[in-house]
VOLO-777939 format. One record per residue (C-alpha): x, y, z; residue number from 0. Coordinates in steps of 0.001 Angstrom, whole numbers, plus 500000, padded with zeros to 6 digits. Each point is the difference from the previous one (the first is absolute). Layout:
BEGIN
       px       py       pz    nr
        X        Y        Z   NUM
...
//
This chain:
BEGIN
       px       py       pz    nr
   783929   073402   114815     0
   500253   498990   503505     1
   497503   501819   502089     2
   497978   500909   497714     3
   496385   499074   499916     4
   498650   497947   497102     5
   497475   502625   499387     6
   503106   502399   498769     7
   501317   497333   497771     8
   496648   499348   498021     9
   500542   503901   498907    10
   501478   501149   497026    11
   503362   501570   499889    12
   500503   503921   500402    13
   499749   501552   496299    14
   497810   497255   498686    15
   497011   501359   497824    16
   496853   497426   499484    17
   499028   499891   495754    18
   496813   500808   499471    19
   498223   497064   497272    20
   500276   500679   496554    21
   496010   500399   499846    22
   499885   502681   502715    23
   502631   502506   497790    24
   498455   499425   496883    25
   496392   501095   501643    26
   502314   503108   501613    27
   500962   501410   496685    28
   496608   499371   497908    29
   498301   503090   501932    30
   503237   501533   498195    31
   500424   498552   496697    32
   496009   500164   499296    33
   499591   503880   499548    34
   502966   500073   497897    35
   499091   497162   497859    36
   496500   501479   499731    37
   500978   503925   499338    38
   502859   498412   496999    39
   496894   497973   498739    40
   497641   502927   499830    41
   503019   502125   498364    42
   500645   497797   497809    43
   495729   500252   499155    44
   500176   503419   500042    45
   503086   500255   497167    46
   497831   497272   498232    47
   496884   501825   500111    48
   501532   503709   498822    49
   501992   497905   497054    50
   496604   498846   499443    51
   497815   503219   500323    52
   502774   501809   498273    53
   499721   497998   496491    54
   496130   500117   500275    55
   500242   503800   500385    56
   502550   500240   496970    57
   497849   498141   497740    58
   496931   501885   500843    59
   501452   502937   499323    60
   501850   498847   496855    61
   496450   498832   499255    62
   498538   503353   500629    63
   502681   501702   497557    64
   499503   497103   496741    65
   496130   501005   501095    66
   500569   503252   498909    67
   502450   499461   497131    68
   496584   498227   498666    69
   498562   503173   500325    70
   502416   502396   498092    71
   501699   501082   502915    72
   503586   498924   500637    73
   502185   500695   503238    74
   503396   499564   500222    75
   502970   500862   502726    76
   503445   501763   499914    77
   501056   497290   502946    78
   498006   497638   502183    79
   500352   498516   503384    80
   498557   497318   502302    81
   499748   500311   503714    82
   498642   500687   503406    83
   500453   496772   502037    84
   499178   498675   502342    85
   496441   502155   500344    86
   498829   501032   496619    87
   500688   498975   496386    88
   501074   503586   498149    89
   500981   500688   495885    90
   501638   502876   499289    91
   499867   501730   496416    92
   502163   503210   499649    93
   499924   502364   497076    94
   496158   497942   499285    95
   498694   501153   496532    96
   496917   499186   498373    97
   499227   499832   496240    98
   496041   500197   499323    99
   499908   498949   496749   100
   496084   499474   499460   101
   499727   503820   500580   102
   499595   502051   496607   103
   502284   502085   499940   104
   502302   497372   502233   105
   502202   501456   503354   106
   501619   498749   502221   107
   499940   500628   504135   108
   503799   500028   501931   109
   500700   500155   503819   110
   503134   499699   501813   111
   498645   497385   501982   112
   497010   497392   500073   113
   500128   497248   503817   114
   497751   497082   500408   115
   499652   498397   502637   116
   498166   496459   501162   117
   499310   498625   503843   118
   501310   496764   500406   119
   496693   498805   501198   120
   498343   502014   496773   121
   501982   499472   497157   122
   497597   501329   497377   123
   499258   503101   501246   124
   502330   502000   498480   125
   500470   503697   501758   126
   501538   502658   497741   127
   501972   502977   500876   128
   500439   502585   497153   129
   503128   502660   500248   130
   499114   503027   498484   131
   500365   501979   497620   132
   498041   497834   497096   133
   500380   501663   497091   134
   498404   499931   496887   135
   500724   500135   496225   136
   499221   499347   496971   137
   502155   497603   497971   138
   503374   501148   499127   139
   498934   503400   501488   140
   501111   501991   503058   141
   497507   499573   503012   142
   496932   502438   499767   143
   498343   498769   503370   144
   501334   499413   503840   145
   498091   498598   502978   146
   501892   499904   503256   147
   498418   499064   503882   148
   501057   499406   503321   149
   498757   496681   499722   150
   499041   497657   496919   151
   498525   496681   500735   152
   498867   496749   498044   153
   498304   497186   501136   154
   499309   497091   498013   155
   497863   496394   501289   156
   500028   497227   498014   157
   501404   497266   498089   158
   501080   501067   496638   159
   498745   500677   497295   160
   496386   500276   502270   161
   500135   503365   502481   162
   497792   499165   502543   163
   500547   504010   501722   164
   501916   502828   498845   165
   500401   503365   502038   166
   501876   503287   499308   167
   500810   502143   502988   168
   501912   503382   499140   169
   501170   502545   503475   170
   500429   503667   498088   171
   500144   499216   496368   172
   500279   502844   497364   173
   500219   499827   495841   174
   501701   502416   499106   175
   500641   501549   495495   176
   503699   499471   499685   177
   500040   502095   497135   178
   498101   502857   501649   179
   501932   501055   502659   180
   498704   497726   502705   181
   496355   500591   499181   182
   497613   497917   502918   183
   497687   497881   497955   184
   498706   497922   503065   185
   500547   499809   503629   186
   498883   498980   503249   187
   500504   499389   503598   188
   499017   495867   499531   189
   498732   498145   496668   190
   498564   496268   500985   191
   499074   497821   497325   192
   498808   496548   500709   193
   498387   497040   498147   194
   498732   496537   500816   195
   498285   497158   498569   196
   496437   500471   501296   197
   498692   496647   498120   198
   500780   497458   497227   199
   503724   498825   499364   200
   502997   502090   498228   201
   498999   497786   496816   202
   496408   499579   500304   203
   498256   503414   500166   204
   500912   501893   502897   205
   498018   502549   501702   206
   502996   502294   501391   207
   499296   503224   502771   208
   502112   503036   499163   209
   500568   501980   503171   210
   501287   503921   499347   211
   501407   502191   502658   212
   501274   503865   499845   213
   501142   501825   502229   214
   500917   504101   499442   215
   499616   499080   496503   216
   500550   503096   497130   217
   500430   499164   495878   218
   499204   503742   498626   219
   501511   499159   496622   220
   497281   497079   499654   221
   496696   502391   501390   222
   499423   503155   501767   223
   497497   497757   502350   224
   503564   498469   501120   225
   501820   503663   500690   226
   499006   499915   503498   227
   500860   496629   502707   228
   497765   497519   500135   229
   499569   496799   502332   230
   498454   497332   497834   231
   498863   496345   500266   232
   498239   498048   497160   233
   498838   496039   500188   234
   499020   498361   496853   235
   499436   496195   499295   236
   500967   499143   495797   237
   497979   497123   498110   238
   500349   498590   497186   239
   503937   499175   499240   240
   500528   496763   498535   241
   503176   498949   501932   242
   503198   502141   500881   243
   502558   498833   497808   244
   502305   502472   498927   245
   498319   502145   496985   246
   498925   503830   498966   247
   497423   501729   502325   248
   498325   500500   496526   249
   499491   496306   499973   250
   498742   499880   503294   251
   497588   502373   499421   252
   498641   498226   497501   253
   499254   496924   501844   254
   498271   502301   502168   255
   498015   501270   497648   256
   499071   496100   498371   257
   499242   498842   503353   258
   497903   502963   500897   259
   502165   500344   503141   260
   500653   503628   501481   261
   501049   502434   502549   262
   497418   499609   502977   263
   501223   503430   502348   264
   499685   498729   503293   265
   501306   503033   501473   266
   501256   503646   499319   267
   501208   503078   502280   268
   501554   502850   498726   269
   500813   502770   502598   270
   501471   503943   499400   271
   499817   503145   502279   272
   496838   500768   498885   273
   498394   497103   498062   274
   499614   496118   500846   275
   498749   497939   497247   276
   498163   496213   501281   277
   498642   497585   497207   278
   499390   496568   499060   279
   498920   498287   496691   280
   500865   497965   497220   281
   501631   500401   496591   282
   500364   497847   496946   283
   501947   499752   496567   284
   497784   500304   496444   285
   500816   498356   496897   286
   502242   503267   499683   287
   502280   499794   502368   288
   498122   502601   501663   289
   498922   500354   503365   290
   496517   499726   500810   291
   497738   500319   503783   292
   499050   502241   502678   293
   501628   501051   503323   294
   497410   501878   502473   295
   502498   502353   501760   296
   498641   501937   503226   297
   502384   503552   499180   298
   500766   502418   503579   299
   501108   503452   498732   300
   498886   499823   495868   301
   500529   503342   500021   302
   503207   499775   500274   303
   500462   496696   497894   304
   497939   501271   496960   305
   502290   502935   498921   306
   502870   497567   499943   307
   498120   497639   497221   308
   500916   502780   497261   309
   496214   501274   500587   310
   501493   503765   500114   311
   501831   499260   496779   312
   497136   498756   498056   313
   497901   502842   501749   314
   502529   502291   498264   315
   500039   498566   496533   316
   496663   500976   499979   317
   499926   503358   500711   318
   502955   500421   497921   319
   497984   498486   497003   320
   497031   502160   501371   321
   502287   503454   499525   322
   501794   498970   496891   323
   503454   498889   502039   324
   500869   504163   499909   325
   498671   500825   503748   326
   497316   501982   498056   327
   497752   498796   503555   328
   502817   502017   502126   329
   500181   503018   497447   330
   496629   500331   500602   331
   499401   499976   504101   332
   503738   499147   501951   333
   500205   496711   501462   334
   496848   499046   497781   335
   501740   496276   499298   336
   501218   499448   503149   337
   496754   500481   501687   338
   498205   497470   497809   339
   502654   497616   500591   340
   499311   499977   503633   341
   495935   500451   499395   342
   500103   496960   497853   343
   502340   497943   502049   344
   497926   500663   503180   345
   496898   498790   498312   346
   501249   497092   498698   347
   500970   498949   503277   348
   496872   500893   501213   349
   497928   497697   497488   350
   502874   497226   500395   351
   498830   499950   503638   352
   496072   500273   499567   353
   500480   497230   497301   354
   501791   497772   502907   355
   498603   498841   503105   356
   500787   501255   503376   357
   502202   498444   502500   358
   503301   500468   503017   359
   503438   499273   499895   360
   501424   499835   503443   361
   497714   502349   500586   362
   500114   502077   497289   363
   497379   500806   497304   364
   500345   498111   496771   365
   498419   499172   497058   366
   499565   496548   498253   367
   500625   500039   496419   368
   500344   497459   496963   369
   503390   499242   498782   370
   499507   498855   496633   371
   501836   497900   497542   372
   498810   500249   496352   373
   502226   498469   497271   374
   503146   501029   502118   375
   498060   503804   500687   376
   499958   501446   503216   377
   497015   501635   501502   378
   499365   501674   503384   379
   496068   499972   499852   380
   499152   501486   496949   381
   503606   501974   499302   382
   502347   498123   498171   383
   503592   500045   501954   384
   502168   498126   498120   385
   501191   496912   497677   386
   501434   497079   501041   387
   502573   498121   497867   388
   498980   496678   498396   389
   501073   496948   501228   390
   501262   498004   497341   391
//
């Protein structure tokens, strides 16, 4: 244009935008594209991974359940469901029932509903919840037991049919007589039960550590020593089982008892008001099926244990024998029977802890004593407490 300078003219028109090259957009949107190709890759992983974890977890636990069909006991579900993406891999059993058929007489166990559940990350350990009430009954027969909690746990490592850990941990439970009116048989604040492979393999002789906590504890139908709370904790370590493939504790036993394995007591607390009980030893199974061994038990407060072992009641068949069982003894001076009850169960006690040695639990006086297993007979020193049952 005429008077204008040629500077002007080399400029581009007014509303003219310069391209940027190809290269330079492409580099502009990778800082873009890059997180979302990398967060669809890893989503895609993840979905992978849970299919993945989730079939693992299903056939451990279908594993877990033909494991125990091998041993007589058969579980079964009203309906079933698979879930809990994207975190957790969860099975669902409602109305769960159990048939344990290598029980004589049989029963079978029923809840409303039974959840496992796997971490992705962890697909073989199994963690079961338990929905109470579990009831129990005999085959064909109304329930005659109930057990309910606040919290029922199962926890089971491994790959089937080889547990490598199982644990039991119970918030509250009770076991209750159906049949009698609600009648408590057993319950407790907390009930821990856990077990581990110490040594060996699940097939090749394993050495296994059975861990036992109680807390607030009562069974009075089972023994007056059990009328009154107690806090417990026992730790044993069991030799001598061949393998554990599904089959009868009986059987078990046995291969204990050929292997001349045992029951080494690494531990044992037993704690009331006004008696704690502290041991350790080791027990073993005869050709009987009996037990056999010997548990030194330091006892705080025998005096208060002693009378519970069914002492008085022996004490009292014998001074029933000694008056012909027709309270001649209190026909003749008042209160005559009584008296020698006490006299007798005083000096027992006495001897029980002259014949022991002298020691302190938490600063307390105690007395060490034998705990002795003779052909599946129980003796406290030199007076015999109980029976145990055989084994097999």
């Amino acid at each position: 244009m005429p008077g204008e300078s040629s500077l002007n003219m080399m400029r581009p028109p007014p509303g003219h935008m310069r391209r940027p090259p190809a290269g330079r957009a492409r580099r502009r949107r990778w800082p873009i594209l890059a997180p979302v190709a990398i967060v669809a890759v890893l989503a895609i992983a993840w979905v992978w991974l849970w299919y993945y974890s989730a079939s693992v977890a299903d056939r451990a636990l279908a594993g877990w359940v033909e494991r125990e069909a091998g041993a007589g006991r058969v579980y079964s579900c009203g309906s079933q469901s698979i879930g809990g993406f994207p975190f957790s891999i969860r099975a669902r059993c409602t109305d769960a029932t159990a048939e344990i058929k290598n029980n004589q007489p049989p029963f079978a166990l029923q809840a409303p509903a039974v959840t496992f559940t796997a971490e992705v990350f962890y697909p073989t350990r199994l963690v079961g919840d338990v929905t109470g009430p579990l009831t129990l009954a005999d085959s064909g027969q109304p329930p005659r037991l109930a057990a309910d909690w606040t919290r029922a746990r199962l926890v089971v490592r491994g790959v089937p049919p080889d547990p490598e850990a199982v644990s039991i941990d119970l918030e509250a439970p009770h076991v209750d007589r159906v049949a009698s009116s609600g009648e408590a048989m057993f319950k407790a604040k907390r009930a821990d039960l856990q077990t581990r492979i110490l040594a060996g393999l699940p097939r090749d002789h394993p050495v296994i550590e059975v861990t036992l906590h109680l807390s607030g504890a009562t069974a009075p139908t089972f023994h007056p020593l059990l009328a009154e709370p107690i806090e417990g904790e026992v730790a044993a370590v069991v030799r001598g089982f061949k393998d554990l493939s599904p089959k009868p504790w009986a059987d078990r036993f046995r291969e204990m008892q050929a292997a001349g394995g045992g029951i080494e007591i690494k531990s044992l607390r037993v704690a009331q008001t006004n008696a704690i009980v502290i041991g350790v030893g080791t027990l073993s199974v005869n050709a009987h099926g009996k037990l056999d061994g010997l548990v030194r038990v330091a006892i705080a407060g025998i005096e208060h244990i002693v009378p519970l072992l069914g002492i008085d009641r022996m004490i009292g068949q014998g001074i029933d024998q000694l008056s012909g069982g027709d309270g001649a003894l209190d026909r003749l001076i008042p209160g005559l029977s009584g008296a020698l009850r006490q006299t007798a169960s005083a000096s027992l006690i006495e001897n029980l802890k002259k014949m022991g040695e002298p020691s302190t639990i938490d600063n307390r006086p105690a007395t060490i004593l034998p705990l002795r297993f003779s052909d599946g007979a129980i003796y406290l020193g030199m007076l015999r407490v109980g029976e145990a049952p055989p084994l097999f």
